[in-house]
Biopython code that builds the backbone (N, CA, C, O; Angstrom):
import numpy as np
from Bio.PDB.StructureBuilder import StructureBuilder

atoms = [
    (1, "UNK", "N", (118.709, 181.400, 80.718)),
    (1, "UNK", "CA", (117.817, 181.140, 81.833)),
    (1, "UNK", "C", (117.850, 182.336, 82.784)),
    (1, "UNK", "O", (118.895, 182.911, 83.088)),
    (2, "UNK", "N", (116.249, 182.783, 83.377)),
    (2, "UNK", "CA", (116.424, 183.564, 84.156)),
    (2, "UNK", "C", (117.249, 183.831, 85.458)),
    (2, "UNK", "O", (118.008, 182.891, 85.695)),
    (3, "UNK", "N", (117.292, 184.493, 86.049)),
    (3, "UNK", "CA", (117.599, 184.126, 87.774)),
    (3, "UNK", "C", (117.033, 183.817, 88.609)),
    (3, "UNK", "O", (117.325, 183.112, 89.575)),
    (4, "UNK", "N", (115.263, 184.817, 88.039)),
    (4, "UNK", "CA", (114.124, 184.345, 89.566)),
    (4, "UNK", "C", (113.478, 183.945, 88.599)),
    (4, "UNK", "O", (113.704, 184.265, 87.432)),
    (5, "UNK", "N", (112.632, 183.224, 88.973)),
    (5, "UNK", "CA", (110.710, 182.867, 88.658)),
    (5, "UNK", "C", (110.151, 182.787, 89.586)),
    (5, "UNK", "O", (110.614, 182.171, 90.546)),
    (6, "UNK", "N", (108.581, 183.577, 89.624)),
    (6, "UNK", "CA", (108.045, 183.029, 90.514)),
    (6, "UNK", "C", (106.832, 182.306, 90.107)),
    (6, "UNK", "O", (106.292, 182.629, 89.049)),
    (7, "UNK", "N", (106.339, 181.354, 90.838)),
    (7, "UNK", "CA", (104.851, 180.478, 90.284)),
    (7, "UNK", "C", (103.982, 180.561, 91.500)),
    (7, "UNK", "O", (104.423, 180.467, 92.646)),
    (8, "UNK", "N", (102.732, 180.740, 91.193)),
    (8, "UNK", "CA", (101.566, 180.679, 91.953)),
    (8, "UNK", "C", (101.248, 179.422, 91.895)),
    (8, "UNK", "O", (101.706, 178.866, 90.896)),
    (9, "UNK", "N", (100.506, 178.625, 92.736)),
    (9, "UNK", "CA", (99.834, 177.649, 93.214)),
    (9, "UNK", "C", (98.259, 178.386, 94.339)),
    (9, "UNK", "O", (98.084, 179.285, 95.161)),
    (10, "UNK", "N", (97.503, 177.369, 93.710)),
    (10, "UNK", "CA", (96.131, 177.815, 94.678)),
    (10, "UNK", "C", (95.356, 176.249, 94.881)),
    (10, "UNK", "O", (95.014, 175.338, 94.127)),
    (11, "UNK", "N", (95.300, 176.533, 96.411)),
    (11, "UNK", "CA", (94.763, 175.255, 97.121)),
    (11, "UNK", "C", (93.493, 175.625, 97.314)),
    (11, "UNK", "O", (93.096, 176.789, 97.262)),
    (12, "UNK", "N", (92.658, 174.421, 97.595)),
    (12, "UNK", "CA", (91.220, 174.511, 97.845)),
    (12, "UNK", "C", (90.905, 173.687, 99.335)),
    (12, "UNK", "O", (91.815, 172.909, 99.621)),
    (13, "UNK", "N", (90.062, 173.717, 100.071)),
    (13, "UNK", "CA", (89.555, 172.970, 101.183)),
    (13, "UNK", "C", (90.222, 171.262, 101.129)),
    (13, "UNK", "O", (90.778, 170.614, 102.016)),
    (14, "UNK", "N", (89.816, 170.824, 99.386)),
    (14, "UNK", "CA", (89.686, 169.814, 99.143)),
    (14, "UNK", "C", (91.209, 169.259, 98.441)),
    (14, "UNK", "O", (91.599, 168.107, 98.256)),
    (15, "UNK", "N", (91.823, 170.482, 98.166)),
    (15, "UNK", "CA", (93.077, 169.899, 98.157)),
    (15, "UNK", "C", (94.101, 169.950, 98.653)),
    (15, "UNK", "O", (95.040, 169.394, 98.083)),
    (16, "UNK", "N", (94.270, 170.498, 99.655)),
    (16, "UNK", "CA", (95.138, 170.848, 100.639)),
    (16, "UNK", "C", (96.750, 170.360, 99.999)),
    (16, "UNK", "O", (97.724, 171.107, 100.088)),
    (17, "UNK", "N", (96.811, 168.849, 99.295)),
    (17, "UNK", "CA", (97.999, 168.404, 99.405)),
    (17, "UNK", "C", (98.731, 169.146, 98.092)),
    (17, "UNK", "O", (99.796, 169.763, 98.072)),
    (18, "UNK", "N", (97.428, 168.765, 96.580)),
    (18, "UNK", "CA", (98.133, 169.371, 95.701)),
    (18, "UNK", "C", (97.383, 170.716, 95.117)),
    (18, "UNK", "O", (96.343, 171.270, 95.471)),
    (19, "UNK", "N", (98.212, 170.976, 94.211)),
    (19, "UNK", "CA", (97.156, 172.880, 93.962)),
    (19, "UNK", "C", (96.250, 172.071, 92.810)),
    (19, "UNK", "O", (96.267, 171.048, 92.125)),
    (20, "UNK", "N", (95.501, 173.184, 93.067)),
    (20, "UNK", "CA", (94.166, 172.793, 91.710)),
    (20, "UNK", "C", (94.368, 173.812, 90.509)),
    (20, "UNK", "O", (93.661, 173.803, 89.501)),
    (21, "UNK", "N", (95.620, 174.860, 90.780)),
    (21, "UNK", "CA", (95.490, 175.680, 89.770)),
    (21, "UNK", "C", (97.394, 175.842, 89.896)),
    (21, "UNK", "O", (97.844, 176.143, 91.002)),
    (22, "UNK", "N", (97.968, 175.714, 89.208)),
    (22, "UNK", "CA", (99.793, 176.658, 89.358)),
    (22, "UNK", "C", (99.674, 177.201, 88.040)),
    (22, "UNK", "O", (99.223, 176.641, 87.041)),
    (23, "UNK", "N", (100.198, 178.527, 88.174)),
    (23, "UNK", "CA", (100.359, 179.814, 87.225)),
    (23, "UNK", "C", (101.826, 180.024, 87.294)),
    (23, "UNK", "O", (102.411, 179.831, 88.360)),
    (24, "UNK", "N", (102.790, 180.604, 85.675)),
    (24, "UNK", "CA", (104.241, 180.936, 85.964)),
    (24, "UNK", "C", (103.504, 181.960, 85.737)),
    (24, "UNK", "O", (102.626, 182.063, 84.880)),
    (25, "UNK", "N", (103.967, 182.994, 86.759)),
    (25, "UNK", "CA", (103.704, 184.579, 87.589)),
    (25, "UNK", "C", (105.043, 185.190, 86.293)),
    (25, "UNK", "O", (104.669, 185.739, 85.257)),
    (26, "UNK", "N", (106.109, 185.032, 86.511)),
    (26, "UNK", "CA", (107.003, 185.746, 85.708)),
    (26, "UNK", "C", (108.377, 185.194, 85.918)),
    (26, "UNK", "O", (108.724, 184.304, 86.694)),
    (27, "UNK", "N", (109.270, 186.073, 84.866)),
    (27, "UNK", "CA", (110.938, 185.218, 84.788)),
    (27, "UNK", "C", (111.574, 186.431, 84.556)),
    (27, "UNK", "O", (111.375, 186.973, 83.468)),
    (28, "UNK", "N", (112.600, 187.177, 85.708)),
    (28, "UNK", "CA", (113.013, 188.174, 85.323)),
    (28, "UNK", "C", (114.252, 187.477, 86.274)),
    (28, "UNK", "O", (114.290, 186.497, 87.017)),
    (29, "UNK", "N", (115.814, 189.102, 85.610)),
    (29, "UNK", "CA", (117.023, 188.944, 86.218)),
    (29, "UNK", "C", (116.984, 189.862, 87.181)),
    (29, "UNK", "O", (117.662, 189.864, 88.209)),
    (30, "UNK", "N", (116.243, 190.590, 86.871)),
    (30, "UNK", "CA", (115.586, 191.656, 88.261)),
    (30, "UNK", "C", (115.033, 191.318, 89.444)),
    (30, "UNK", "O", (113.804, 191.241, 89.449)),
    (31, "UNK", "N", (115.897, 190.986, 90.950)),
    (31, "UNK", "CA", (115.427, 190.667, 92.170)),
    (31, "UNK", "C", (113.881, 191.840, 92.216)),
    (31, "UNK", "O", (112.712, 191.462, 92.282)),
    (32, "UNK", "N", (114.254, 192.925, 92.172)),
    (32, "UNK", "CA", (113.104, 193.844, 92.610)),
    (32, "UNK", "C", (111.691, 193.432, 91.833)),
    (32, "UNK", "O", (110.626, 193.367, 92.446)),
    (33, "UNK", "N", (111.796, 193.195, 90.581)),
    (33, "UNK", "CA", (110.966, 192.877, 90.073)),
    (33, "UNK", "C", (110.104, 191.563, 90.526)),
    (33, "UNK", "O", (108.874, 191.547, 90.562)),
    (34, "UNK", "N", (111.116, 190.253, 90.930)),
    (34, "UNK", "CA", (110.639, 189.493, 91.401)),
    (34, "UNK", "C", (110.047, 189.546, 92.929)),
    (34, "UNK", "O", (108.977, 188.957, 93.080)),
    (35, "UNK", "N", (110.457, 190.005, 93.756)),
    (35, "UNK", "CA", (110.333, 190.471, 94.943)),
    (35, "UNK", "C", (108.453, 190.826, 94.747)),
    (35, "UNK", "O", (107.463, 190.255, 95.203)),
    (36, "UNK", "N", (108.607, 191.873, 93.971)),
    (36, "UNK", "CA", (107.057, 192.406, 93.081)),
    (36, "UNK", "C", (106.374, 191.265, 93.188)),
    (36, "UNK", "O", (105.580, 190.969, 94.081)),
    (37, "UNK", "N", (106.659, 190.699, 92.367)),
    (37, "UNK", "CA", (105.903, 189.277, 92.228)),
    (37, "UNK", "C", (105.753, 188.194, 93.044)),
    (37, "UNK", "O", (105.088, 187.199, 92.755)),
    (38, "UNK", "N", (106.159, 188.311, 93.727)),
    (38, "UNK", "CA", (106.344, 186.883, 95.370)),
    (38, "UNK", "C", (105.094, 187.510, 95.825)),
    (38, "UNK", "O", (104.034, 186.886, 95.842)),
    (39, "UNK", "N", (105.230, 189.025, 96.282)),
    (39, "UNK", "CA", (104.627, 189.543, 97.436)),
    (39, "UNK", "C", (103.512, 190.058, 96.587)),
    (39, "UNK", "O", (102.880, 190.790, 97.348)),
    (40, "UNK", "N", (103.053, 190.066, 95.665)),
    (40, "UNK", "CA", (101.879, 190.083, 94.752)),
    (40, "UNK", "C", (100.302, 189.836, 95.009)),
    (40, "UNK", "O", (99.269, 190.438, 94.719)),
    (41, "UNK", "N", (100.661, 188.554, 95.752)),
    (41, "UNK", "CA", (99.477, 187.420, 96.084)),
    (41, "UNK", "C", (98.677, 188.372, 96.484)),
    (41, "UNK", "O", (98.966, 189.543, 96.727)),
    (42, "UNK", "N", (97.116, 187.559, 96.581)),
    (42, "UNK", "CA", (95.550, 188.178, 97.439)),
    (42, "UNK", "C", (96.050, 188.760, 98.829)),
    (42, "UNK", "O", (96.863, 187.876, 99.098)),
    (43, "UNK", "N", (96.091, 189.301, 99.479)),
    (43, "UNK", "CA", (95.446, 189.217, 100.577)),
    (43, "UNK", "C", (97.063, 189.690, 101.401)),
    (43, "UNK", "O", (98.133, 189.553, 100.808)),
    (44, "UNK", "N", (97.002, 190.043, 102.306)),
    (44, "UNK", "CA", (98.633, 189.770, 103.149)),
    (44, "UNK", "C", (99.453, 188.478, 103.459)),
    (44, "UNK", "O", (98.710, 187.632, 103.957)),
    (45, "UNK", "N", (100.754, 188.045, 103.327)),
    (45, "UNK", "CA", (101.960, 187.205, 103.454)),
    (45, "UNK", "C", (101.018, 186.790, 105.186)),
    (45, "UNK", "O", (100.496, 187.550, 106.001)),
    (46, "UNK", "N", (101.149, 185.330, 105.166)),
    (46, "UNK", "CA", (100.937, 185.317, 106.520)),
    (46, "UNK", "C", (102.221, 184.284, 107.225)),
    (46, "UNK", "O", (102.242, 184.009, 108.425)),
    (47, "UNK", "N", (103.103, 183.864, 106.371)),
    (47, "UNK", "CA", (103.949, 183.468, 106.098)),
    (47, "UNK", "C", (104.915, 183.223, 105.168)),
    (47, "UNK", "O", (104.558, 182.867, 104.045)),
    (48, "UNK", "N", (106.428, 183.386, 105.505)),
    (48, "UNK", "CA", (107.522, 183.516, 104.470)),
    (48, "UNK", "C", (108.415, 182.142, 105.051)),
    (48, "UNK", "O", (108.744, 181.989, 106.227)),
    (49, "UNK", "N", (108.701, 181.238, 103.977)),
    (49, "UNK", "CA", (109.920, 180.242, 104.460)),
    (49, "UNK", "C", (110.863, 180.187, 103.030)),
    (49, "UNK", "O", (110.449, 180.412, 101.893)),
    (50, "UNK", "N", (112.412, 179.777, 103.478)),
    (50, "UNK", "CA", (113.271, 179.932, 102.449)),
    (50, "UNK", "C", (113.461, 178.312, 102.960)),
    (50, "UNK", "O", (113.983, 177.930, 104.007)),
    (51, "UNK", "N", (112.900, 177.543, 101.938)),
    (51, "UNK", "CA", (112.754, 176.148, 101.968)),
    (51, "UNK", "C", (114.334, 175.357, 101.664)),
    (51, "UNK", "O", (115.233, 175.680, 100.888)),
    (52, "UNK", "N", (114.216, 174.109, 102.708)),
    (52, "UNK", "CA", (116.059, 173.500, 102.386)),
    (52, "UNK", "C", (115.840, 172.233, 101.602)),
    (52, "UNK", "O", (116.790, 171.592, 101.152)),
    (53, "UNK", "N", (114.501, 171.853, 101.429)),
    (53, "UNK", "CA", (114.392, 170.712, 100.432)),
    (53, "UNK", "C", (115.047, 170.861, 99.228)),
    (53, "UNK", "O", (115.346, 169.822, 98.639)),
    (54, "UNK", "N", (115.417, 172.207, 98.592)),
    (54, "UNK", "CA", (116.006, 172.123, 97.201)),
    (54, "UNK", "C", (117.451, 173.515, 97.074)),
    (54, "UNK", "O", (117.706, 174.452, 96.317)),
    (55, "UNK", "N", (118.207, 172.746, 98.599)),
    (55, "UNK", "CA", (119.712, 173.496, 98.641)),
    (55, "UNK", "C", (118.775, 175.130, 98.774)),
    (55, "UNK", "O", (119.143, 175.989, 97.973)),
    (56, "UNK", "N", (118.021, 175.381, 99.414)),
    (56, "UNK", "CA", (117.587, 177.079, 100.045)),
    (56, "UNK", "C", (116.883, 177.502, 98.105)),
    (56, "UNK", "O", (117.192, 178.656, 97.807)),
    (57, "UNK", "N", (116.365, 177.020, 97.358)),
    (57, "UNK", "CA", (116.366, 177.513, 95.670)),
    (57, "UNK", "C", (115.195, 177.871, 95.531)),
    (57, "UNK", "O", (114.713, 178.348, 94.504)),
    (58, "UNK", "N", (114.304, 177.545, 97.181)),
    (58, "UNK", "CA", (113.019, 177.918, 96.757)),
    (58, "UNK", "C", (112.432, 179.171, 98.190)),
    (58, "UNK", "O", (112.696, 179.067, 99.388)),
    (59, "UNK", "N", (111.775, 180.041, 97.646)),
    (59, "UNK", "CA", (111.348, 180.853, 99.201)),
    (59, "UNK", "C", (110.102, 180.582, 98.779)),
    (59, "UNK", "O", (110.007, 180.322, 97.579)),
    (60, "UNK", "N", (108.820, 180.566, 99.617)),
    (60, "UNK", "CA", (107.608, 180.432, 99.349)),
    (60, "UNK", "C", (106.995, 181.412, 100.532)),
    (60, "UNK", "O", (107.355, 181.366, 101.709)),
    (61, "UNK", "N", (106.021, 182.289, 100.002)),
    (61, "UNK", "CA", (105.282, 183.180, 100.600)),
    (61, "UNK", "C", (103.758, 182.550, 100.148)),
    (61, "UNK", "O", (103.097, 182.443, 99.115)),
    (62, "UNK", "N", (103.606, 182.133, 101.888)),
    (62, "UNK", "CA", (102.132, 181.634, 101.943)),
    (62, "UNK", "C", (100.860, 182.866, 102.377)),
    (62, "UNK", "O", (100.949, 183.653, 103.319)),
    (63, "UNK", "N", (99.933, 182.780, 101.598)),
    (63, "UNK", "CA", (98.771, 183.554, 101.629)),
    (63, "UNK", "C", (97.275, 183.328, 102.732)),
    (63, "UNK", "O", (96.989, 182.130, 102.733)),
    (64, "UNK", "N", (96.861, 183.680, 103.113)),
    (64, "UNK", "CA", (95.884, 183.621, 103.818)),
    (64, "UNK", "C", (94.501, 183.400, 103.093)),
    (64, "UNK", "O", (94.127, 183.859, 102.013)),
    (65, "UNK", "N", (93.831, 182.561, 103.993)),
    (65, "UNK", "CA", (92.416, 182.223, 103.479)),
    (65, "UNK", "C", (91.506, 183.593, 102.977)),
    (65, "UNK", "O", (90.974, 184.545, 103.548)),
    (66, "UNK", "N", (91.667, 183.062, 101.415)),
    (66, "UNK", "CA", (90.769, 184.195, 100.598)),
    (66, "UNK", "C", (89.016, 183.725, 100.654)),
    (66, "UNK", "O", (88.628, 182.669, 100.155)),
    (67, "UNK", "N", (88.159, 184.636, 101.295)),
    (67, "UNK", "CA", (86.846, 184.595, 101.721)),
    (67, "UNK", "C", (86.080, 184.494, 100.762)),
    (67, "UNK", "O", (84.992, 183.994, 101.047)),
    (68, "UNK", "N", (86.320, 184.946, 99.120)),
    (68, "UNK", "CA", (85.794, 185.590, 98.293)),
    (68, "UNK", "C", (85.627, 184.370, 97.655)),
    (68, "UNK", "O", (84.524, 183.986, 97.264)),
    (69, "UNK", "N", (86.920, 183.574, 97.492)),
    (69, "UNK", "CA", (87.092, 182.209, 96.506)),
    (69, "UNK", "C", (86.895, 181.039, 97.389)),
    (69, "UNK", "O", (86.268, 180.048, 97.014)),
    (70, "UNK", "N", (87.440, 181.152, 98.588)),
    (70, "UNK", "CA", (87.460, 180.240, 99.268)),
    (70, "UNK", "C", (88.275, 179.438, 99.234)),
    (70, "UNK", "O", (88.130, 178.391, 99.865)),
    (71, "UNK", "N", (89.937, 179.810, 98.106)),
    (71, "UNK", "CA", (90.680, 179.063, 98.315)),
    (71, "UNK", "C", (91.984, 180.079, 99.506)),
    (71, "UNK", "O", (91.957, 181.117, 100.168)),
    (72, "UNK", "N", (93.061, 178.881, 99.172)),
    (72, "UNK", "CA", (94.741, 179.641, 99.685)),
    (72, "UNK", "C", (95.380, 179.592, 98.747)),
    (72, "UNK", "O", (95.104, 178.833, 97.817)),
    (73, "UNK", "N", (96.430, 180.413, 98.750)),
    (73, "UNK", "CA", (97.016, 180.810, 97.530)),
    (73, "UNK", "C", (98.810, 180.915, 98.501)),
    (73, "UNK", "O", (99.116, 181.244, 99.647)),
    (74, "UNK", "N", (99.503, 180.499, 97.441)),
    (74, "UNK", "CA", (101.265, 180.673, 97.692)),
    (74, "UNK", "C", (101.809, 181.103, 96.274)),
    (74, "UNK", "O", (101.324, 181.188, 95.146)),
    (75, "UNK", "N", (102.952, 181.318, 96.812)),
    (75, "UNK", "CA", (103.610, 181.843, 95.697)),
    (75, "UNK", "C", (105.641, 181.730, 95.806)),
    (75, "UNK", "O", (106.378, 182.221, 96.661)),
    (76, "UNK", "N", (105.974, 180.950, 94.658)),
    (76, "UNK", "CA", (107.198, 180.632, 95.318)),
    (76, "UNK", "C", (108.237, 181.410, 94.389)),
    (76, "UNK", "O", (108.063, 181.387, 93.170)),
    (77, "UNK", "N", (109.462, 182.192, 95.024)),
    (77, "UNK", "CA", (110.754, 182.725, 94.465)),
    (77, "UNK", "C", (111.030, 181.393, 94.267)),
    (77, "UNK", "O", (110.735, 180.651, 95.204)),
    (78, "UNK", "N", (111.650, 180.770, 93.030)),
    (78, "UNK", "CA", (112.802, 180.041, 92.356)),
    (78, "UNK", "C", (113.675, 180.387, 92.269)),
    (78, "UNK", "O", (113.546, 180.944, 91.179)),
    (79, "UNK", "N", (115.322, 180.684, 92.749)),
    (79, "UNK", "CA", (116.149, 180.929, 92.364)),
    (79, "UNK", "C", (117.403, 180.070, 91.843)),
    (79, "UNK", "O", (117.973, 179.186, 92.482)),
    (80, "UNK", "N", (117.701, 180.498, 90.595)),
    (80, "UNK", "CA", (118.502, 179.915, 89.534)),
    (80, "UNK", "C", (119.558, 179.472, 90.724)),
    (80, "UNK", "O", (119.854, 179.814, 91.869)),
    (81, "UNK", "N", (120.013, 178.299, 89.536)),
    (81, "UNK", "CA", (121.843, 178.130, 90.287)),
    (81, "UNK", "C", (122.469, 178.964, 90.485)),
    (81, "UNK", "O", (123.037, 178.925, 91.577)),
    (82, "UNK", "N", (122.714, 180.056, 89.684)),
    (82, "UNK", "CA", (123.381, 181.238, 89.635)),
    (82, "UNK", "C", (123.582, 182.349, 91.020)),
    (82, "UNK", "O", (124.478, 183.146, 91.297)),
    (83, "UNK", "N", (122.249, 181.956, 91.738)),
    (83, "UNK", "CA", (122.525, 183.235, 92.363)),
    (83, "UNK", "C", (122.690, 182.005, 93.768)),
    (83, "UNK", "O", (122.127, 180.915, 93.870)),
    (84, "UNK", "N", (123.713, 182.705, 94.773)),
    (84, "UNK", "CA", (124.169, 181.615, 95.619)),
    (84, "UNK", "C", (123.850, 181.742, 96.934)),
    (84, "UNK", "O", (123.456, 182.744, 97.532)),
    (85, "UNK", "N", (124.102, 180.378, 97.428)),
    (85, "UNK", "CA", (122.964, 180.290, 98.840)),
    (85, "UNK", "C", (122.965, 180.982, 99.721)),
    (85, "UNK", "O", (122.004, 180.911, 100.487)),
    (86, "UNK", "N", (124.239, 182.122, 100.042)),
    (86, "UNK", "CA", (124.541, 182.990, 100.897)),
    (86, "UNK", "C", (123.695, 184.198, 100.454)),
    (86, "UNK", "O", (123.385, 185.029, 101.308)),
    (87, "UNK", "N", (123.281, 184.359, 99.112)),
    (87, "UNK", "CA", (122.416, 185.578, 98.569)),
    (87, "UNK", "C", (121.311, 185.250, 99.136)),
    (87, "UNK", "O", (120.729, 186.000, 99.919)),
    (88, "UNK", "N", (120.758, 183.718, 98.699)),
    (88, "UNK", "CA", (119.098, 183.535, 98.387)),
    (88, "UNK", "C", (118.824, 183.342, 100.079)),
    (88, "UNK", "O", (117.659, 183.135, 100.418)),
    (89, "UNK", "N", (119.908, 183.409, 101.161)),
    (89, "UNK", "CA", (119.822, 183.132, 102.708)),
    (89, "UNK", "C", (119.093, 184.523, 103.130)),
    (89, "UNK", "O", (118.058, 184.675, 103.779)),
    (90, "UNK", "N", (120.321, 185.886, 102.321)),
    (90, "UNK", "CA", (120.304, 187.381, 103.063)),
    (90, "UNK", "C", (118.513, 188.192, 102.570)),
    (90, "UNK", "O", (117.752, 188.955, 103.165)),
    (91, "UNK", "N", (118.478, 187.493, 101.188)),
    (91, "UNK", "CA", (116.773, 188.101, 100.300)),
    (91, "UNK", "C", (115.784, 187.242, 101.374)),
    (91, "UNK", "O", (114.909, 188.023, 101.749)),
    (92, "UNK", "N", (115.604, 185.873, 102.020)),
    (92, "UNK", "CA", (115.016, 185.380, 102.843)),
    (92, "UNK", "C", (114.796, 186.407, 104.440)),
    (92, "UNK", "O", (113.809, 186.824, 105.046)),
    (93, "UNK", "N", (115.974, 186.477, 104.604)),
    (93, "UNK", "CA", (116.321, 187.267, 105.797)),
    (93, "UNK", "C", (115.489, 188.740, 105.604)),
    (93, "UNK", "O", (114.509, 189.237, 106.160)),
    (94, "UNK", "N", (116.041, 188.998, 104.951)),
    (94, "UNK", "CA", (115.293, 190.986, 103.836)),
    (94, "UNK", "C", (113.911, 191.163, 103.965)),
    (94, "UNK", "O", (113.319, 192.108, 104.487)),
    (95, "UNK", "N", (113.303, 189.816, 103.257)),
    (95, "UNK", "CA", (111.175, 189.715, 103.253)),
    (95, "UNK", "C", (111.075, 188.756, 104.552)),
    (95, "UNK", "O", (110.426, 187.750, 104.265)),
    (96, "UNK", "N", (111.492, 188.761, 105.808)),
    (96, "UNK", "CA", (111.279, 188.034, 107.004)),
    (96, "UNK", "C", (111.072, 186.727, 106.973)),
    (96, "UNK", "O", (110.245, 186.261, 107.756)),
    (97, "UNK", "N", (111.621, 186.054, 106.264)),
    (97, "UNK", "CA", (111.321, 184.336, 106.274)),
    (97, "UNK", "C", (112.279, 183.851, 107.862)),
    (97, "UNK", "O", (112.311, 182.677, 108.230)),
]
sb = StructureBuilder()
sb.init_structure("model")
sb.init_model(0)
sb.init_chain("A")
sb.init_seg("    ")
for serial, (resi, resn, name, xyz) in enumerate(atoms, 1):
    if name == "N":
        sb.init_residue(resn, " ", resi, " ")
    sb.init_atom(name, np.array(xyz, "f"), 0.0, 1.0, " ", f" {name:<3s}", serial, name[0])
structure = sb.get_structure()
């Protein structure tokens, strides 16, 4: 099992609650690589949170209203058991969550 994944999700007007589209973005042991991939999304980060619903395992970088599609788009770091909450706290801290 990797260390990171990250997955896209894309919301619409109409779905605000659940996505109408989730994509696995990628699965690497490479922070940098994943990092790549968080901060990937359309448009600029208009928000970063290192979420406590699942012990800090998830960071999610939320995207700004894309004009073109008309949806929003996020994108969440997964991090494995492996890498530990004092790490996945300081990489939160690092991309400004």
């Amino acid at each position: 099992m990797k260390k990171y994944t990250v997955v896209q999700e894309i919301y619409t007007d109409d779905s605000l609650d659940d996505p109408i589209d989730t994509e696995h973005v990628s699965e690497s042991d490479c922070l940098r690589d994943a990092i790549e991939d968080v901060l990937g999304g359309s448009g600029g980060a208009e928000a970063i949170e290192l979420r406590n619903d699942c012990n800090y395992r998830v960071l999610t970088v939320y995207y700004g209203y894309d004009e073109l599609t008309g949806d929003w788009e996020n994108r969440d770091l997964i991090f494995n058991t492996d890498v530990s909450i004092h790490s996945r706290k300081r990489i939160a801290k690092l991309l400004g969550a």
